[in-house]
N, CA, C and O of each residue as an XYZ file, in Angstrom:
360
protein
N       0.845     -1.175      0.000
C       0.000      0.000      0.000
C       0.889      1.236      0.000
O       1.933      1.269      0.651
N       0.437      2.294     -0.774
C       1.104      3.475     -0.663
C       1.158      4.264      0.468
O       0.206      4.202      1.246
N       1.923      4.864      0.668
C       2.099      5.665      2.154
C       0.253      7.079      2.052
O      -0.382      7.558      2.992
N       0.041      7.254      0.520
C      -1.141      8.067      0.704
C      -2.358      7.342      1.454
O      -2.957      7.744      2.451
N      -2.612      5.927      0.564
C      -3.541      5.577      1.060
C      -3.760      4.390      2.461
O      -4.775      3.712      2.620
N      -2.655      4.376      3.277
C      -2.363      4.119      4.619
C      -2.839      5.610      5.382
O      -3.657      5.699      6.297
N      -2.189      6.585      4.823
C      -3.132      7.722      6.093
C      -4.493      7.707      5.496
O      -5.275      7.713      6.447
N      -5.053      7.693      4.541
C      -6.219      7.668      4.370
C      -6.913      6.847      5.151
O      -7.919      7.326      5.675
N      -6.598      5.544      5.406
C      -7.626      4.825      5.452
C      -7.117      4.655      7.686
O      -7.829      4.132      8.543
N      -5.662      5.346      7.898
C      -6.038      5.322      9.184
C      -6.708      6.636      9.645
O      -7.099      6.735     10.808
N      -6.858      7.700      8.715
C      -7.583      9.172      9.525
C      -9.302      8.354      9.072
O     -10.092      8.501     10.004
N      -9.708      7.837      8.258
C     -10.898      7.147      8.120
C     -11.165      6.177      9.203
O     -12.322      6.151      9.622
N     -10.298      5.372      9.731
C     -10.222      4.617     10.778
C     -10.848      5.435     12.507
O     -11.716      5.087     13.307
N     -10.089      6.358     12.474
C      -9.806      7.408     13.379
C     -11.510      8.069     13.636
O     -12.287      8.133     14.589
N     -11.516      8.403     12.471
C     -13.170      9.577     12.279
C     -14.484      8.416     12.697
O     -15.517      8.460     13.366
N     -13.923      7.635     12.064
C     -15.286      6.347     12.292
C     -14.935      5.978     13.758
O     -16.027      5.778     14.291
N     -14.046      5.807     14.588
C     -13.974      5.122     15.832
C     -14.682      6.734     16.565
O     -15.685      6.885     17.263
N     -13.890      7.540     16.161
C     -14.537      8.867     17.230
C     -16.195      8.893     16.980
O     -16.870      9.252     17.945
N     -16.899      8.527     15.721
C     -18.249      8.746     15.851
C     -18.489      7.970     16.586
O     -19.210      8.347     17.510
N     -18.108      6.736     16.591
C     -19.089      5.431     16.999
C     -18.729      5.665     18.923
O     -19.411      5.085     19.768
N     -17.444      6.699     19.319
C     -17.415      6.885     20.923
C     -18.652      8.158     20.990
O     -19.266      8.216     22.055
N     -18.896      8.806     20.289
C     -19.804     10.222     20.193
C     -21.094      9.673     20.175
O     -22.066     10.177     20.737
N     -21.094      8.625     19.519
C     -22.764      8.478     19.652
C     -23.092      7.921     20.848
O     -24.078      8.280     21.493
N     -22.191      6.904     21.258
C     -22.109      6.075     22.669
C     -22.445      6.677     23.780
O     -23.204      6.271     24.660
N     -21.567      8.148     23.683
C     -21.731      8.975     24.972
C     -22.519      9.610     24.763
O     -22.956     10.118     25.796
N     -23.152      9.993     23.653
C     -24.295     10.926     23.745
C     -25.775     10.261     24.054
O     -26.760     10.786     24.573
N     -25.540      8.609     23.436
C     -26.871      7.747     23.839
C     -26.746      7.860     25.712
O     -27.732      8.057     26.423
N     -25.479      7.704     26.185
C     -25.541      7.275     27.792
C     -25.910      8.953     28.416
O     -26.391      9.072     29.543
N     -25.689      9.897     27.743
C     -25.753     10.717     28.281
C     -27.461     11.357     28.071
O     -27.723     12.549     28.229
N     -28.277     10.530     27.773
C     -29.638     10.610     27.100
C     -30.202     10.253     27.705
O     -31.223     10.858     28.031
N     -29.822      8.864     28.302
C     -30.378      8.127     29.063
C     -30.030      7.871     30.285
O     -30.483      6.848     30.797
N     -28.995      8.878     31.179
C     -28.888      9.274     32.470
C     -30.044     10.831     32.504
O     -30.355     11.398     33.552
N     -30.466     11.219     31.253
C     -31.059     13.000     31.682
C     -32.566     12.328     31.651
O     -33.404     12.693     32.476
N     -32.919     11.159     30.489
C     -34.401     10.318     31.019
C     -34.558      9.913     32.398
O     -35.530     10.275     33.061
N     -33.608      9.151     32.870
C     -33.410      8.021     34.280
C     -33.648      9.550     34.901
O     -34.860      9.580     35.115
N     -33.029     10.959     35.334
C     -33.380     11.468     36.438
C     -34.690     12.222     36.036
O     -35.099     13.024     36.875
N     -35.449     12.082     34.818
C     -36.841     12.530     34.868
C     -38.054     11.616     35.186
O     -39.210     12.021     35.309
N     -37.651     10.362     35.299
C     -38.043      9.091     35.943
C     -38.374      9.330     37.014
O     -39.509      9.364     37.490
N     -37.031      9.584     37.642
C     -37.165     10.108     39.138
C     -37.778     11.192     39.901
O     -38.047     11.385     41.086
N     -37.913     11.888     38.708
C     -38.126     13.425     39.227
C     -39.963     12.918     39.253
O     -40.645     13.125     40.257
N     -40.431     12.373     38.216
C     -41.705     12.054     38.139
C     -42.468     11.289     38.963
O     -43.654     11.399     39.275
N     -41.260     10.141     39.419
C     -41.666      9.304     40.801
C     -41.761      9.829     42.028
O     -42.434      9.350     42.941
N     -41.056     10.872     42.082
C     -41.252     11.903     43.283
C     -42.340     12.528     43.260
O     -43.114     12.704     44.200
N     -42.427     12.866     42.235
C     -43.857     13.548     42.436
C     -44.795     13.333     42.372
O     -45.636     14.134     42.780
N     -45.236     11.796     41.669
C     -46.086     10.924     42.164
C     -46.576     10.704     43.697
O     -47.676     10.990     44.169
N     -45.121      9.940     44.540
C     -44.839     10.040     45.343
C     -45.602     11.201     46.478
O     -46.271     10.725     47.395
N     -45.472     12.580     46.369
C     -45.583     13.485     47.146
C     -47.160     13.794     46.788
O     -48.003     14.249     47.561
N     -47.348     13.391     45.288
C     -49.017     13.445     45.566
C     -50.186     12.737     45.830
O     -51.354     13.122     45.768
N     -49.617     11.404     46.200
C     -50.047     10.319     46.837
C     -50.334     10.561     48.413
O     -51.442     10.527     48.948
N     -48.840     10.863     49.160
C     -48.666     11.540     50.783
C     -49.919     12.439     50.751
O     -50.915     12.172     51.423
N     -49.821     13.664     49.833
C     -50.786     14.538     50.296
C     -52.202     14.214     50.201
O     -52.914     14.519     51.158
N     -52.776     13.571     49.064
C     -54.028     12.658     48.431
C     -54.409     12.269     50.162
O     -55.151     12.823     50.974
N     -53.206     10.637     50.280
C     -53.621     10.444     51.726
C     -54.145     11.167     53.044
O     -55.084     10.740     53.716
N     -53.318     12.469     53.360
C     -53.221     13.456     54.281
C     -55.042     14.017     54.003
O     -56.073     13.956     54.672
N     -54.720     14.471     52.843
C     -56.448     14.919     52.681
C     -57.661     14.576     52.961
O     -58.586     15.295     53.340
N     -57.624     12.572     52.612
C     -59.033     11.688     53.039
C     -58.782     12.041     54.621
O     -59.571     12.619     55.369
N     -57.399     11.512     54.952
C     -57.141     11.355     56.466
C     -57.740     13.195     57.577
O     -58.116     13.256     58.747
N     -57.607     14.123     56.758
C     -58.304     15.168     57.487
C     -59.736     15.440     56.711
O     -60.413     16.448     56.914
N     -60.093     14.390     55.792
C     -61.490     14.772     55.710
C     -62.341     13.362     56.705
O     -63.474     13.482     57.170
N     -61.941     12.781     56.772
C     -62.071     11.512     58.034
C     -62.305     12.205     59.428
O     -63.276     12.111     60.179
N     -61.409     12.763     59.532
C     -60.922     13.518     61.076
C     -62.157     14.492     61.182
O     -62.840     14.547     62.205
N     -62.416     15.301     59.995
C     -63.528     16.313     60.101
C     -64.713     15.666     60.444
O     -65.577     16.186     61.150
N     -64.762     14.877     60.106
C     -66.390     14.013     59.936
C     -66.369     13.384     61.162
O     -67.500     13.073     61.536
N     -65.464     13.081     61.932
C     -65.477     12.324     63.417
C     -65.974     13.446     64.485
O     -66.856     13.381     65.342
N     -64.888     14.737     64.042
C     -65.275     15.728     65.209
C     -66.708     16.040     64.888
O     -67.440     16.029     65.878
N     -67.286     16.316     63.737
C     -68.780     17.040     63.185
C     -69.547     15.750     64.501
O     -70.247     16.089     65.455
N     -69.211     14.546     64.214
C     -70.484     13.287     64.906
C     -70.171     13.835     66.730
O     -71.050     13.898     67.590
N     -69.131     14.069     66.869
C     -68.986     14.280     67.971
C     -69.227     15.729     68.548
O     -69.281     15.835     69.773
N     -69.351     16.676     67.887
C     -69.819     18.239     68.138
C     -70.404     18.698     67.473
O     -69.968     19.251     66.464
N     -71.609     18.635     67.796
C     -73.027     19.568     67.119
C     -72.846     20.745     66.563
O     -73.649     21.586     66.967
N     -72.036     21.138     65.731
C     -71.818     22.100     64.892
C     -72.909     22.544     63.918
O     -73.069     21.958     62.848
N     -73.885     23.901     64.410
C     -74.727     23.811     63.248
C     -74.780     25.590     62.815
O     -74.481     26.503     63.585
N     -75.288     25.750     61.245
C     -74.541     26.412     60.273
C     -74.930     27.850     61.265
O     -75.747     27.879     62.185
N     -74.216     28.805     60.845
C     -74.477     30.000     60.911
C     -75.077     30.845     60.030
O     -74.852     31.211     58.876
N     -76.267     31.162     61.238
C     -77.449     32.177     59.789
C     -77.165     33.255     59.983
O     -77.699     34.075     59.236
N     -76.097     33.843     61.174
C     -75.371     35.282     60.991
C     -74.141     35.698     59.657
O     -73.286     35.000     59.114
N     -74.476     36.928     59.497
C     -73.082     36.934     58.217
C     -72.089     37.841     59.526
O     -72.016     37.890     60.754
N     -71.476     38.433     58.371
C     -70.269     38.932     59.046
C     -70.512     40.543     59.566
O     -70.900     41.597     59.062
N     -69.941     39.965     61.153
C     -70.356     41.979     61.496
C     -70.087     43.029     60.471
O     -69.120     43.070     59.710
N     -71.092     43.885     60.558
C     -71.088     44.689     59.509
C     -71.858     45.032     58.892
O     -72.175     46.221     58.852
N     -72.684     43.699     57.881
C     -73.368     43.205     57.393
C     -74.954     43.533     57.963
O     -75.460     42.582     58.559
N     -75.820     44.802     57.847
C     -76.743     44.700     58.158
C     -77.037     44.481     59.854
O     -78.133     44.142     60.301
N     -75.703     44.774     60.760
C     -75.969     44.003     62.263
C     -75.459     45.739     62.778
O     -74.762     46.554     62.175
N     -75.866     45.792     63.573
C     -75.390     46.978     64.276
C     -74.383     46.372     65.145
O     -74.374     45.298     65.745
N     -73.309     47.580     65.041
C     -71.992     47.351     65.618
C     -71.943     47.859     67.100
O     -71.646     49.030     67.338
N     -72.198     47.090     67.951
C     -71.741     47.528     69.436
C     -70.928     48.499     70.032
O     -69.971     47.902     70.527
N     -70.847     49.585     70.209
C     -69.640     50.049     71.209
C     -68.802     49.597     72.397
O     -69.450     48.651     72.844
N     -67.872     49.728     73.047
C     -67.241     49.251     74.272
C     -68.159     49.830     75.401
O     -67.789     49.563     76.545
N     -69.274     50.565     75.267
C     -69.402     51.374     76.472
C     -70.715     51.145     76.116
O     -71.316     52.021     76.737
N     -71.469     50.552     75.544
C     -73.196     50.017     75.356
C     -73.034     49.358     76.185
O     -73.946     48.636     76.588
């Protein structure tokens, strides 16, 4: 082989090995930035599950105290409203 087409075919050698490391790292580097949106999504699954729970669990809690304390509605609105306002000295 001629000395031309020995560098040819090792800078061809060369260019093809560097793509085939470029694509490699760019696939792993694709699929470490998916894997932490995985995570990021499982978390937040996660945290809206906790709160979901927290919510039945204080709408549970509400409904125990209501059976247990006669809470009934208010047909007053808010001072102000049509009510005459008291003084300190009435």
């Amino acid at each position: 082989m001629s000395r031309a087409s020995k560098l040819t075919f090792a800078g061809t050698s060369l260019v093809t090995a560097g793509i085939v490391w470029f694509v490699h790292w760019s696939q792993e580097q694709e699929k470490a930035s998916m894997h932490k949106g995985v995570e990021r999504d499982m978390e937040k699954q996660r945290i809206q599950l906790e709160r979901k729970a927290e919510f039945e669990m204080q709408k549970k809690l509400e409904e125990e105290y209501l059976k247990l304390q006669r809470v009934s509605p208010s047909t007053d609105g808010p001072p102000g409203e049509g009510q005459a306002k008291l003084s300190p000295g009435s």
